[in-house]
N, C-alpha and C positions, 0 to 999 in steps of 0.2 A: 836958782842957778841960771845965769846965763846963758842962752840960746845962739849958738855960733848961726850963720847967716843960711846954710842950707837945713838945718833944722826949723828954723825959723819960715825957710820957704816949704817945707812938706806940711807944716801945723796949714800956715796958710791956705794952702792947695785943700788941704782936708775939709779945712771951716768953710772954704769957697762951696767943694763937693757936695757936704754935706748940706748948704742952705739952697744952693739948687733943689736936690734930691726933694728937700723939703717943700721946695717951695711947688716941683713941679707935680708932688704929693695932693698939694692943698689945692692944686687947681684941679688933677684929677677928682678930688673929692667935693668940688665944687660942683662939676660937671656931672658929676653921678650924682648929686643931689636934684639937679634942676632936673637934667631929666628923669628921675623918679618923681617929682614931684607934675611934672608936663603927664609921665604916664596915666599916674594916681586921676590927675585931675581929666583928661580920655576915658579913664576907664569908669570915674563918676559921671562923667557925659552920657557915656553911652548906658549904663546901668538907669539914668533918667531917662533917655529915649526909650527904652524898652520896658519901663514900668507897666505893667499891665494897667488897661484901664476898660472899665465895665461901660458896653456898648451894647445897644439893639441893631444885630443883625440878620441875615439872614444864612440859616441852614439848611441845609439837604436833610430831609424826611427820608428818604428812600435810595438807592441807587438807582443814580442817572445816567445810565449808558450813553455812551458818547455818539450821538446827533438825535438824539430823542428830547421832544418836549420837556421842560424843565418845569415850565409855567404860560400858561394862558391857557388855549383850548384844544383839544384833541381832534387828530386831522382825521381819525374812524372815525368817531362817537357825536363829534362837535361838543360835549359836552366839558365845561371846564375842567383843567388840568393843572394841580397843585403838590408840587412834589420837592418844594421849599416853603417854610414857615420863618416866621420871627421868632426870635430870643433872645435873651440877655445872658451873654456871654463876656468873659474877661479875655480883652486878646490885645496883641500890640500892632495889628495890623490897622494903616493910618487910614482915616475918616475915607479919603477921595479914590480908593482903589473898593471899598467894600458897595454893595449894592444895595439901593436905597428906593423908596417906594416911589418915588419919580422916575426911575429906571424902568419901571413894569408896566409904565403908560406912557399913550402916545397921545398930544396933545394938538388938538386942529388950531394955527396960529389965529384962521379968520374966525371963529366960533364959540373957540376958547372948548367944544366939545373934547372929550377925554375915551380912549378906548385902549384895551387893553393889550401889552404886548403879547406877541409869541414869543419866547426865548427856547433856544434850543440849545444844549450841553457839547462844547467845544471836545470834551473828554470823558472820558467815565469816569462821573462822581462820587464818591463814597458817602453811605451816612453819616449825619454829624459835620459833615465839613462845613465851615464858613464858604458862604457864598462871594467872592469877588467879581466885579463887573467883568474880568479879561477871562473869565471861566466860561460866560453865557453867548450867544449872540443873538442879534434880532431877524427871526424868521417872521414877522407877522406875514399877514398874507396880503399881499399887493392885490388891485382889483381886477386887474388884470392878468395874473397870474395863472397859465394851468397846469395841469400836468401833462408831458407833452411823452411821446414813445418813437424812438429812436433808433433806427436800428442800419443805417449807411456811414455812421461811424465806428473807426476802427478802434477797440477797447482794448485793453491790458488785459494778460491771459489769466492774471489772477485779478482782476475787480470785481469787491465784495459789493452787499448792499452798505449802507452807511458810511460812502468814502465820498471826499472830495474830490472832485476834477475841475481841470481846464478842459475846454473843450479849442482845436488849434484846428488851423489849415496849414499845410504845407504845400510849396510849391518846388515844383521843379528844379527850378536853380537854386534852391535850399533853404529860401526865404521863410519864416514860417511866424504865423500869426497868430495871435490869441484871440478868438472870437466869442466864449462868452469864459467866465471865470468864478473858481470855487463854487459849482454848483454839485448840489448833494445828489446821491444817488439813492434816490426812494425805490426804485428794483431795479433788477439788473438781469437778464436771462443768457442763451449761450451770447448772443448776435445783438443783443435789443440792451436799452436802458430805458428808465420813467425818471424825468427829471423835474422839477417845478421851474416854471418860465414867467418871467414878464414880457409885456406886451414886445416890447422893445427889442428883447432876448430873442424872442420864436423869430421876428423879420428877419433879426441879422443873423441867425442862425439858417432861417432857410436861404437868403440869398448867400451865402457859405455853402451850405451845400447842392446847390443849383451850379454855380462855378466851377463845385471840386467834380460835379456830373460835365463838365465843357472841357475844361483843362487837362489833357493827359499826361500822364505822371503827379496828377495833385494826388493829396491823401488828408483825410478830414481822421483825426484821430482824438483820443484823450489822454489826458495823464494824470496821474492822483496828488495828490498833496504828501509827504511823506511825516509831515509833522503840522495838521491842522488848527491846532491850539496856537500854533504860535507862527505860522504864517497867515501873511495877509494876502487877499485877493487880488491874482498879478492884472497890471494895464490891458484892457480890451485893446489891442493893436489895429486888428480887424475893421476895416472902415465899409459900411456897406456902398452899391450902387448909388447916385441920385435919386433912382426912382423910389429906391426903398426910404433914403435918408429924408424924400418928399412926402413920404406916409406919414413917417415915425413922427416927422415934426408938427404935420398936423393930427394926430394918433396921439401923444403922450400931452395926456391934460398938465401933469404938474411942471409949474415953468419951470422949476428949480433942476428939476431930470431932463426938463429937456434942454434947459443952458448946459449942464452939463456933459450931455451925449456932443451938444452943437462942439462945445470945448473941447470933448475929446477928439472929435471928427476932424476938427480944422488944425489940432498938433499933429495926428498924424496923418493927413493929409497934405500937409506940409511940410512932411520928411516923405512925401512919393511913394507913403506904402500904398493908396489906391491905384495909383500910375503907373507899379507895379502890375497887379492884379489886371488892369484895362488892358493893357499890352498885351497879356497871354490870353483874354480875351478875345480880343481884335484880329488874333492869327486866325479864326475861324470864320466862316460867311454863317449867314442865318441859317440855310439848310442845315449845317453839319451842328451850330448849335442847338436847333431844334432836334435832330436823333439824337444827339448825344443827352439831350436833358430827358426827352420820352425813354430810352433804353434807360438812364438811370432811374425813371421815377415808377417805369413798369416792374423793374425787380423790385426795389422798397414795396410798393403795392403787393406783391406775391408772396413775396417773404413776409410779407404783415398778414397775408391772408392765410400760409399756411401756419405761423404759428395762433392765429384765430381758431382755425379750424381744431388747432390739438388742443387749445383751451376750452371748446366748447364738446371735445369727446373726452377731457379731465372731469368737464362735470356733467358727466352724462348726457349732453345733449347729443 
């Protein structure tokens, strides 16, 4: 039967409707194909990155308290100190983050001699764990190095032993510098700390605190690290005197330290933090730096003598 002309246009409209509908179906299903098939093939990507694969590494034997020897030699006993081992373990963790037996040695470029590192335990270790190189770091012992006792800088009311510090000066007009950085705290008493130093350290450390003894209102203080694992050791700001920076250069055998002290010296010397420092210097004649350094360095001396004296009636002397 014959379809009079608005019958004839609603068929229309429908068959139009309905091949849209269809068609715009088809392309949804199009789209949900590819991308399931984009996922499928992401999620075979990643299921082959993480295939386990069987590696010799190294594990923690024991717990390792965080800033304690891991590996090399014990700083009581001198005797060697191993407290990671190798294994063959299945793990997905990549080749260049795990630690390897070139990591454990320190190699002399002109000699080709080999000696062994100190590593110390950024955090407390647990047994079993995979050792990675950003877990350790290198304490070996410089030649220079000692243990140095400190006690005209002002400490946190709660600083334990085995915490990191900065060691800073502050000035008057606010200015405040970082003089040496991320040095461990081997003891600690009410007033006093035992720190290990490089040659380089103790200078710029004591002309730091010979200044904070000139300058009134300086304050030579520390501050701790709050998450040592995973920060790094802030910029020495700190620029010492000439005379001292005249030692150090002839004083630090290795060139490569001592390019790099000259490097640090000369960026911030060239942003005027020593021209700082000289200025508040300069406000005082010889005399008055001269008292002001004896009054500070007769207390340190007294204060080191009375706590001598209670360590030698600790043990019975």
């Amino acid at each position: 039967m014959a379809q009079n002309p608005m019958q004839r246009k609603m068929t229309n409209s429908f068959l139009l409707g309905m091949f849209i509908t269809l068609l715009i179906a088809a392309i949804v299903v199009v789209l949900l194909l590819v991308n399931m098939n984009k996922i499928k093939q992401e999620n075979e990507e990643l299921k082959s990155a993480q295939v386990e694969v069987t590696k010799l590494v190294y594990v923690a034997t024991d717990t390792i308290p965080e800033g304690n020897i891991a590996y090399g030699t014990s700083e009581e006993t001198g005797e060697p100190l191993e407290l990671i081992a190798q294994q063959t373990v299945s793990t997905t963790l990549p080749e260049d983050k795990l630690l390897t037996p070139d990591d454990l040695m320190i190699t002399d470029q002109n000699t080709g001699e080999q000696t062994v590192k100190v590593l110390r335990a950024k955090f407390e270790i647990t047994p079993g764990t995979i050792i990675t190189k950003d877990m350790l770091e290198d304490a070996s012992v410089d030649d220079s190095e000692r243990l140095m006792e400190y006690n005209m800088i002002s400490l946190p009311s709660q600083l334990l032993e085995g915490t990191y510090i900065d060691i800073r000066l502050l000035l008057p007009n606010g200015e405040d510098f970082v003089v040496v950085s991320k040095k461990y705290v081997e003891q600690v008493s009410y007033t006093t700390i035992w720190v290990k130093m490089s040659e380089h350290e103790i200078e710029t450390l004591s002309n730091a605190i010979i200044e904070s003894y000139i300058i009134d209102g300086a304050k030579l203080y520390a501050t701790t690290y709050s998450a040592p694992a995973s920060q790094t050791a802030s910029d020495c700001t700190y620029v010492p005197n000439q005379n001292v920076r005249t030692i150090l250069e002839k004083m630090v055998k290795d060139g490569e330290l001592n390019s790099l002290l000259k490097n640090s010296w000369n960026t911030f010397m060239s942003s005027g933090y020593r021209d700082v420092i000289e200025a508040y210097v300069k406000k005082y004649d010889s005399d008055e730096v001269s008292e002001r350094v004896t009054e500070g360095v007769e207390e340190e001396v007294t204060e080191m003598q009375s706590a001598r004296d209670t360590f030698l009636e600790s043990m019975g002397y």
